[in-house]
N, C-alpha and C positions, 0 to 999 in steps of 0.2 A: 308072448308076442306083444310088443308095445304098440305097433300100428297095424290092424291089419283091413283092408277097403278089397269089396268084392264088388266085379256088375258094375263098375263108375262109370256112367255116361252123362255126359255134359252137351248139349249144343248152346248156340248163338243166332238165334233165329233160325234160318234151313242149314246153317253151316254145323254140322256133328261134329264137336273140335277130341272129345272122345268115346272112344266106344266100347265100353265093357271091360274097362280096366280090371285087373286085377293088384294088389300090390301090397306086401305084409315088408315088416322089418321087426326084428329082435334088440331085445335087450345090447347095449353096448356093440352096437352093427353102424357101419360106415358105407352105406350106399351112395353112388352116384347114380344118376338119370341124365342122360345124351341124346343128342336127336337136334337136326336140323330145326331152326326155327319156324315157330309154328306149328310143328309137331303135337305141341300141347302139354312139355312140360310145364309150363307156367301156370296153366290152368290147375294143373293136379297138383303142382304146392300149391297154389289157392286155396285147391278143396282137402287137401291132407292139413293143410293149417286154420281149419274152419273159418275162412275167410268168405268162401265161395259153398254154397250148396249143389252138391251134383243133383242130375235131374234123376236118374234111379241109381242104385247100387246101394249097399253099406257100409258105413265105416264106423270102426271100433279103435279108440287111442287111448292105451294104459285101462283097457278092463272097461272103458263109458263108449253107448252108445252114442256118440254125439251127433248124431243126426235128428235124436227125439229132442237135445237138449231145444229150452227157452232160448231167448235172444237173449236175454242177463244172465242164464245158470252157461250158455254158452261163451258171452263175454269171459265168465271170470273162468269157466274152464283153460280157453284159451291163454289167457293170462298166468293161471297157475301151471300149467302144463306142457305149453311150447313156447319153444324160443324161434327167434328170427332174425336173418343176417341178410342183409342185401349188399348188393354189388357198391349202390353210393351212402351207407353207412346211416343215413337217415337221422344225426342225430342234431338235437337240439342247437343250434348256433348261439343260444344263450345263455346256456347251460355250461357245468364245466364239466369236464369227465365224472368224476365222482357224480355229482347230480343229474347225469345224463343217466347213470347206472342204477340210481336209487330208484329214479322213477317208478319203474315196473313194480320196483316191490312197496313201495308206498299205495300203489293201487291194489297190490294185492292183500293189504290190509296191514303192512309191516309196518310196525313206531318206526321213527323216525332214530332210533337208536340202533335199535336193529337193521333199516333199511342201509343203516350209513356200515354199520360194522362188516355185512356180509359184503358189500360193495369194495369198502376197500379191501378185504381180504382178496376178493377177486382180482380187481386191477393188480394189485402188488402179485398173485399168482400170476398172472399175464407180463410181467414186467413191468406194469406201468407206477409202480409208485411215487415213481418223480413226478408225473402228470397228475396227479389228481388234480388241482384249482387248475388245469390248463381246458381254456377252451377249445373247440373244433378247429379254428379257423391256427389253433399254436399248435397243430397237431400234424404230423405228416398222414399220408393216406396208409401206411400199415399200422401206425399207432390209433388211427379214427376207425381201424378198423375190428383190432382188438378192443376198445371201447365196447363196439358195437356187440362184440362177444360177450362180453362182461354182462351186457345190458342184457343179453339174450339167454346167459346164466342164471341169472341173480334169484329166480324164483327156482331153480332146482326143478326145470322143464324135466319131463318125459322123455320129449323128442326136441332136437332143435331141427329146425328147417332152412336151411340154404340156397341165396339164388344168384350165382355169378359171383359166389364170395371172391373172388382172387379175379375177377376179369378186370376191374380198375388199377390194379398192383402190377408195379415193375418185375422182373423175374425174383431178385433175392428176396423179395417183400415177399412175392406168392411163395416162396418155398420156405418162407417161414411161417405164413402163414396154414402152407400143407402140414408141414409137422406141429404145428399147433392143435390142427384138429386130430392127428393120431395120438398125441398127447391127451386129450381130452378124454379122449374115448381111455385110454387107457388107465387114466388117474380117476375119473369121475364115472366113467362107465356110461359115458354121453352116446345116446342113438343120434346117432346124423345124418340126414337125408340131403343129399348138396346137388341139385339143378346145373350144371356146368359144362361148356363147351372145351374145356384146357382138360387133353388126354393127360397131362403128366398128375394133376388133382384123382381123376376117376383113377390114374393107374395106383395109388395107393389107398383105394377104397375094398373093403370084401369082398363085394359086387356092383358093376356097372353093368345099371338096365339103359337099352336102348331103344326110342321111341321114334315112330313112324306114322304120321297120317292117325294121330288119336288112339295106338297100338303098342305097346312092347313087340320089338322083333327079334 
């Protein structure tokens, strides 16, 4: 089990956003999570991405308690272990693709030879090797966004975490970018947990859980 969180409840003052979640994924598993806004997916990638502390429950990702972690043994977990993909790609505007992707692993303590070798190996697996020296802004929104995949690879995460990856993308973008992540899972044996309102994304996931009022239903 690479992620598995029992008992997760989180409030926001009197507001209980959720209540005693439950929620595991496996090795090389492709989950989606669904649910009307406000529901509270957002929060539980939060706290599935040690972002957010639930207020009880436990969560365990790749074998560590991370809930007993420090705020630095928890930083660099985070770092080594999950990746992350947002809907508007988050990356650097000064940066070029290649140095948008080394990042992560330069923090994670990679030389600067290595951070650069595994980087391009990735974009050039992604198709982007034409773009390396291209910035964000010489990038269309499916190429900025496989970027952002690269960047969310590059330390050989655990889990990647997903939140509206395809809501900014035109239909052929998003449906290449759906077979991107089945691809993933299937060559790398990538776990992915994708947040997403677009049924045609959940429909080629293993499992889509669907959440209600801080609930799976």
């Amino acid at each position: 089990m690479i992620i598995e969180a029992k008992g997760i409840e989180k409030s926001f003052g009197s507001l209980k956003v959720l209540k005693g979640l439950d929620f595991s994924a496996d090795s090389a598993e492709l989950v989606a999570i669904m649910g009307a806004s406000g529901a509270g997916k957002s929060t539980l990638l939060q706290i599935l991405g040690t972002l957010s502390k639930p207020d009880s429950g436990s969560l365990s990702i790749d074998g560590t308690d991370v809930l007993s972690l420090g705020r630095n043994a928890l930083s660099d977990f985070r770092c080594r272990k999950i990746g992350f993909v947002f809907q508007f790609h988050h990356l650097l505007p000064e940066f070029t693709s290649l140095e948008n992707v080394m990042i992560p692993a330069l923090i994670a303590g990679c030389s600067k030879a290595q951070a650069r070798e595994k980087s391009v190996q990735l974009l050039d697996t992604l198709g982007l090797s034409e773009r390396l020296k291209h910035k964000p802004s010489e990038l269309s929104g499916g190429e900025q966004q496989r970027v952002a995949i690269a960047r969310a690879l590059v330390n050989s995460p655990a889990v990647i975490l997903a939140d509206e990856p395809s809501g900014n993308l035109d239909s052929v973008t998003k449906a290449d970018l759906h077979n991107l992540f089945l691809q993933l899972r299937k060559d790398l044996g990538q776990t992915i947990i994708i947040v997403t309102h677009d049924p045609e994304l959940s429909a080629i996931c293993d499992r889509t859980l669907n959440m209600k009022d801080g609930r799976f239903v």
